[in-house]
C-alpha positions as CSV (number, residue, x, y, z in Angstrom):
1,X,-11.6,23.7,-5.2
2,X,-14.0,26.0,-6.5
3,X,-17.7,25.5,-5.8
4,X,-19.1,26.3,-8.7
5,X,-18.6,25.0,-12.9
6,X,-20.4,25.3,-16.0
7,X,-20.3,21.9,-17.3
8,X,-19.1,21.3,-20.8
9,X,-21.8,22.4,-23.4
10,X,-23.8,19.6,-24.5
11,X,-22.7,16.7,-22.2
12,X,-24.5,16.1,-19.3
13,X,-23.1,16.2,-15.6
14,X,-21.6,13.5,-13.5
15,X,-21.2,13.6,-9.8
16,X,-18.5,10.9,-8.7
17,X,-18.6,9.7,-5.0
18,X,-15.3,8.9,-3.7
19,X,-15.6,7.0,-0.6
20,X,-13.2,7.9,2.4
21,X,-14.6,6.8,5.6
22,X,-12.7,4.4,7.9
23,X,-15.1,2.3,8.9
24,X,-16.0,-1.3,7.0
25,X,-19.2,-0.9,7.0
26,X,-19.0,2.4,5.5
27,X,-17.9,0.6,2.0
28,X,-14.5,2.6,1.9
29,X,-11.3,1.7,1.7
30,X,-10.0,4.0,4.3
31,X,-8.7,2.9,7.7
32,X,-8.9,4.6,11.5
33,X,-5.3,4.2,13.3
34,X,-7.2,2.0,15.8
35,X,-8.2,-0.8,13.1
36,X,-6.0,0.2,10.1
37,X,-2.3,-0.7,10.0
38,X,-1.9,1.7,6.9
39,X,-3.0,4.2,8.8
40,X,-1.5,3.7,12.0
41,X,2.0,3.7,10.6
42,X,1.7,7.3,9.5
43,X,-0.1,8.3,12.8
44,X,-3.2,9.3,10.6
45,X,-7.2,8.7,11.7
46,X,-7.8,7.6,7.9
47,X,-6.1,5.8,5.5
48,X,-7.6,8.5,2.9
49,X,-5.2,11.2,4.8
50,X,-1.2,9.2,4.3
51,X,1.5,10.5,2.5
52,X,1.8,8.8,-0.7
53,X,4.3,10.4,-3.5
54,X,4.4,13.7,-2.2
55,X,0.8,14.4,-1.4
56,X,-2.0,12.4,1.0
57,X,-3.7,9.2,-0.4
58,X,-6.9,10.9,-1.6
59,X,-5.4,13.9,-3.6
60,X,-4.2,11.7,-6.0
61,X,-8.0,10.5,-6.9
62,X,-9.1,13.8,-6.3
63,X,-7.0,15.5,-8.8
64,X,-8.3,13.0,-11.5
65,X,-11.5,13.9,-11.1
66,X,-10.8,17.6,-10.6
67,X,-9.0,17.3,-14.3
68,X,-11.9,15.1,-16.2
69,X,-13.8,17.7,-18.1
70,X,-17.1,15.1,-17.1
71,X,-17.0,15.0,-13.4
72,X,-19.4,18.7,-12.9
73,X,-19.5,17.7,-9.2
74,X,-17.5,15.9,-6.8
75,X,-18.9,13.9,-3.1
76,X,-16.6,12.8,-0.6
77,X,-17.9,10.3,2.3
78,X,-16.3,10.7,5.6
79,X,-16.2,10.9,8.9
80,X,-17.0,14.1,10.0
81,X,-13.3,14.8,11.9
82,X,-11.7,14.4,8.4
83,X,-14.1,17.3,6.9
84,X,-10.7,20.0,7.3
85,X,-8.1,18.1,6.3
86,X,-9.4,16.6,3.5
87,X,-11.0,20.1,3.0
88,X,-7.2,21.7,2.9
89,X,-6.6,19.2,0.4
90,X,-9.4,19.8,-2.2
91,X,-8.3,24.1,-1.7
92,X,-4.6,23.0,-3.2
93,X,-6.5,21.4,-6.1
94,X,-7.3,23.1,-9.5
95,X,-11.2,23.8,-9.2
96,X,-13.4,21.8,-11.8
97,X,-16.4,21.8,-10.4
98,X,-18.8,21.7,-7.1
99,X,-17.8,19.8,-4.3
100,X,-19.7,18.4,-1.2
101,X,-18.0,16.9,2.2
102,X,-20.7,14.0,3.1
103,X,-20.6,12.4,6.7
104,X,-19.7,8.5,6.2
105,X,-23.1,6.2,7.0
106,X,-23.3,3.2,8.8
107,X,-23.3,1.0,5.3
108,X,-21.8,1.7,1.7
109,X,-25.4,1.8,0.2
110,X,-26.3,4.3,2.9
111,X,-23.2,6.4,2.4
112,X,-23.7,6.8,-1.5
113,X,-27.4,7.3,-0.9
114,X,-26.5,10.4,1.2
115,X,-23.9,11.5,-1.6
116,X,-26.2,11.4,-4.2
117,X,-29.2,13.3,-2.4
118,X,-30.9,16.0,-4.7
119,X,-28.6,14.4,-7.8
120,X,-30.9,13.8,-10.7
121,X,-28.0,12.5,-13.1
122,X,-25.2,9.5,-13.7
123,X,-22.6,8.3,-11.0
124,X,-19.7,6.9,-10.8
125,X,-18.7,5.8,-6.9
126,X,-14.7,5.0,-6.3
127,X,-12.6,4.5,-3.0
128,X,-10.3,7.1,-1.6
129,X,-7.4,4.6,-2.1
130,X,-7.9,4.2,-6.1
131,X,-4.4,6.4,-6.3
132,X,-4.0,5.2,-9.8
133,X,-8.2,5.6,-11.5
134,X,-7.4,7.0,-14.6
135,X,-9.3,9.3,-16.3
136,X,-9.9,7.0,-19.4
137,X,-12.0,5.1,-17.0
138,X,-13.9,7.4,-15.9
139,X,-14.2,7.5,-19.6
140,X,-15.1,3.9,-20.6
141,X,-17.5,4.0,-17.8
142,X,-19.0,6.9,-18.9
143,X,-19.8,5.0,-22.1
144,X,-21.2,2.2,-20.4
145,X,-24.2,4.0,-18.7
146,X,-25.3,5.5,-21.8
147,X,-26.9,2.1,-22.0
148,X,-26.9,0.6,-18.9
149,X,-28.7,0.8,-15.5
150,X,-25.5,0.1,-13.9
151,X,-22.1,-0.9,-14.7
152,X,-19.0,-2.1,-12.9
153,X,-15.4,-2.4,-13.9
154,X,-13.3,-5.4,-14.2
155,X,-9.7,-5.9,-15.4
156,X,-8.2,-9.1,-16.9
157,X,-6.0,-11.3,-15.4
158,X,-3.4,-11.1,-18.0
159,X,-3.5,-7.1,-17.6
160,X,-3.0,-6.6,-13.9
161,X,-0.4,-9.3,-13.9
162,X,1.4,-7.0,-17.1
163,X,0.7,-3.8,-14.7
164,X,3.2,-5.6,-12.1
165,X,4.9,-8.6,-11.8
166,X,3.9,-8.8,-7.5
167,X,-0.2,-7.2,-8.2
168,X,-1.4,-10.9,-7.3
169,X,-4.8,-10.8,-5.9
170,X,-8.0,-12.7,-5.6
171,X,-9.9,-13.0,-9.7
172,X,-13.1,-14.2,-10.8
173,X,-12.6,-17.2,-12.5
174,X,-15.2,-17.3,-15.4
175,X,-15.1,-19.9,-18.7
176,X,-14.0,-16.7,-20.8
177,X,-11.6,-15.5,-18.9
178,X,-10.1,-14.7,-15.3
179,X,-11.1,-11.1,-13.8
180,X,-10.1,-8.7,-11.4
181,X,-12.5,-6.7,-9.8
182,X,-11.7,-2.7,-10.2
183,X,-13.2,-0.1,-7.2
184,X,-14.8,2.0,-10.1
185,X,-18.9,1.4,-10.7
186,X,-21.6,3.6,-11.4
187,X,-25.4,4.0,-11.6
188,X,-27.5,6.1,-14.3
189,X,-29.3,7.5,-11.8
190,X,-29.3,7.6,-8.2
191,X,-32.6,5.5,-7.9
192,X,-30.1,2.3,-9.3
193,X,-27.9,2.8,-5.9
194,X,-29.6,-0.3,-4.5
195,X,-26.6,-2.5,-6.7
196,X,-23.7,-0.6,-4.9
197,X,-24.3,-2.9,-2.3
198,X,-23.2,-5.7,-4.6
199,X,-20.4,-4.3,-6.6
200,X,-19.2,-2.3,-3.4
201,X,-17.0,-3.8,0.0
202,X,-14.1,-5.8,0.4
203,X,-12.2,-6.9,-2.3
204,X,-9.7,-9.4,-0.7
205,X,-9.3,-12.9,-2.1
206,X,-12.1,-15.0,-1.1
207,X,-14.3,-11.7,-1.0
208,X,-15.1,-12.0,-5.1
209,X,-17.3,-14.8,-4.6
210,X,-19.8,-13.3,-2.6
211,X,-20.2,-10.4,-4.9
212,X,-20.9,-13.0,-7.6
213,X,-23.5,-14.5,-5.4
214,X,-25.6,-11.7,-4.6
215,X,-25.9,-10.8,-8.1
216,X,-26.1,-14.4,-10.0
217,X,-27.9,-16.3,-7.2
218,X,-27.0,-19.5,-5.9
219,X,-27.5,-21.2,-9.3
220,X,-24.8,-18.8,-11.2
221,X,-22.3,-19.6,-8.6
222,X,-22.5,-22.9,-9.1
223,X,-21.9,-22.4,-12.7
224,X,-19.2,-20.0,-11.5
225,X,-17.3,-22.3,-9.9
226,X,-17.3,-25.1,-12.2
227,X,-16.4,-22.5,-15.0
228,X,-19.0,-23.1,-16.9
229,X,-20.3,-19.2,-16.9
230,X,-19.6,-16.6,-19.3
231,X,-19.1,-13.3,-18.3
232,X,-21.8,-12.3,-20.6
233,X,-24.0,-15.1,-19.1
234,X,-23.4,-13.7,-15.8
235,X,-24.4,-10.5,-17.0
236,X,-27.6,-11.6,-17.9
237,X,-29.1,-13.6,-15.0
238,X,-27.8,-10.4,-12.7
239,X,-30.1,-8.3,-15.1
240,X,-32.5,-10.9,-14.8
241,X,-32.1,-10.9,-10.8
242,X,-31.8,-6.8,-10.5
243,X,-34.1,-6.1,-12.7
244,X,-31.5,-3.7,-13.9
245,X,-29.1,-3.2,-17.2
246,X,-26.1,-4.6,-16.0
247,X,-22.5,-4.0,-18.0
248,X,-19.3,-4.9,-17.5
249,X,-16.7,-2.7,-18.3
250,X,-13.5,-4.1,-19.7
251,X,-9.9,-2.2,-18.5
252,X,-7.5,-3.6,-20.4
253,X,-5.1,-1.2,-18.1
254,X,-4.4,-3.5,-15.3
255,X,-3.3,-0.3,-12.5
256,X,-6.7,0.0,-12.5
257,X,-7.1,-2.9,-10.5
258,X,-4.9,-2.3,-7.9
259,X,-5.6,-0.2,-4.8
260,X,-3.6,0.7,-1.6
261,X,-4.4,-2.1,0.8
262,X,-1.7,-2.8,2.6
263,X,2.3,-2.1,2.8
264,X,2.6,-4.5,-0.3
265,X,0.3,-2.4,-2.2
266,X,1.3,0.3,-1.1
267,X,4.8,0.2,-2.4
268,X,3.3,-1.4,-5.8
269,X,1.1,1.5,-6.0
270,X,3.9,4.4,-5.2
271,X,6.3,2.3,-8.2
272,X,3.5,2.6,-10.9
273,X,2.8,6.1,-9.6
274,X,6.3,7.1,-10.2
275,X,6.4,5.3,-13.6
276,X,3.2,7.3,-14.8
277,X,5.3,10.1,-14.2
278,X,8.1,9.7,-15.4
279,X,6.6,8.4,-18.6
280,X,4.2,11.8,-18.7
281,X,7.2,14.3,-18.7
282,X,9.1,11.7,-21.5
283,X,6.3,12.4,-23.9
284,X,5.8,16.1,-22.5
285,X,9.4,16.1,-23.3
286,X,9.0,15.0,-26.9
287,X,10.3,16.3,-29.8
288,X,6.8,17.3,-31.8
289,X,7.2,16.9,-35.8
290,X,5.8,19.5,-38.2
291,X,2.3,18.1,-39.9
292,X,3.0,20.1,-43.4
């Protein structure tokens, strides 16, 4: 990937962390051999690193960003073993923009803190496992920090369920609406990364509560769990708590809720990979009529 990229004119830059490290309390989604079954069934030392439809797991994030005309720079988080592989994958990439290999910390905060050191502008932080982040949410999230401190993604319910019939996972159960927590959030600035540590970390059923806690308090969980909060209402007391602009970004494109977790997701993920596509060459395919 090149190291260098003069960003669009007019349009500010965007540095996205994507983080790869192995280690829980690194915030990633990536996996040693040692701890990670994913991991140790392709006799890799990070999940970031197995082969997934033709390429390893991280490419296929990699190459998203690499395409969005947006992302001016690019920060991986990693151990520092997994600096040349993940290096020979970003030098079979189209460059886009400048690119930094950042040793994993000892906590997700920590880890995007050291990613965003000497960044002055908006971030977006995703997991080396989000094979399927599309770049129209990169795009709605984009949008969202134009007013808002930070912002994380969720997708309905009724979408990830349409995405695949077997994408059952844990949801936030709000009065509006059921939700499903998506690994893309972002900051204006890196002085809001103190709020990764809420909207970052596990994301297995059982986990959504505890994100919900740190941001609402003890009272909005309450109300959470009775389904008597909004999702707007649980906007505003996390504003209130943070003392940040907090937004919610709605996906209504339910992949983007789905990560590689596991051999079940795994598969899921490789399926909607291949059906992305195949529909992509079916419209490159398409017959194009005349506009007179």
């Amino acid at each position: 990937m090149n190291t260098t990229r003069d960003p669009d004119e007019g349009l500010p830059p965007l540095r996205l962390v994507v983080l790869a490290g192995r280690g829980a309390g690194s915030g990633s989604a990536a996996g040693a051999a040692g701890g990670d079954p994913l991991a140790a069934r392709f006799a890799e030392s990070h999940r970031c690193l197995i082969p997934l439809a033709g390429r390893p797991l991280i490419a296929h994030v990699l190459q998203t960003a690499a395409q969005h005309p947006r992302v001016t720079s690019l920060a991986i988080c990693v151990e520092r073993e997994a600096f040349d592989p993940i290096w020979d994958v970003l030098t079979r990439l189209p460059g886009r923009g400048s690119v930094a290999l950042v040793e994993a910390q000892a906590d997700l905060a920590a880890s995007v803190r050291a990613a965003t050191q000497g960044w002055d502008g908006a971030v977006l932080v995703t997991t080396a496992d989000h094979a399927l982040l599309s770049g129209g949410a990169i795009d709605a999230m984009i949008a969202a920090l134009e007013s808002a401190d930070v912002a994380f993604s969720l997708a309905p319910r009724a979408a990830v369920e349409a995405a695949h019939p077997r994408a059952e996972r844990g949801f936030i159960a709000l009065h509006d609406g059921d939700y499903a927590a998506c690994d893309l959030y972002g900051m204006a600035s890196p002085r809001f990364v103190g709020a990764v540590r809420i909207f970052g970390g596990a994301r297995a059923a059982g986990q959504e509560g505890a994100r919900i806690r740190r941001a609402v308090g003890v009272m909005g969980m309450v109300l959470v769990r009775l389904g008597m909060e909004t999702l707007a209402g649980a906007l505003a007391r996390a504003s209130r708590r943070l003392g940040m602009r907090v937004r919610a970004v709605i996906l209504e494109d339910g992949t983007q809720a789905i990560d590689v977790d596991d051999d079940r997701t795994y598969a899921i993920v490789r399926d909607l990979l291949k059906r992305r596509e195949e529909a992509a060459r079916l419209e490159a395919n398409a017959p194009r009529t005349a506009v007179a």
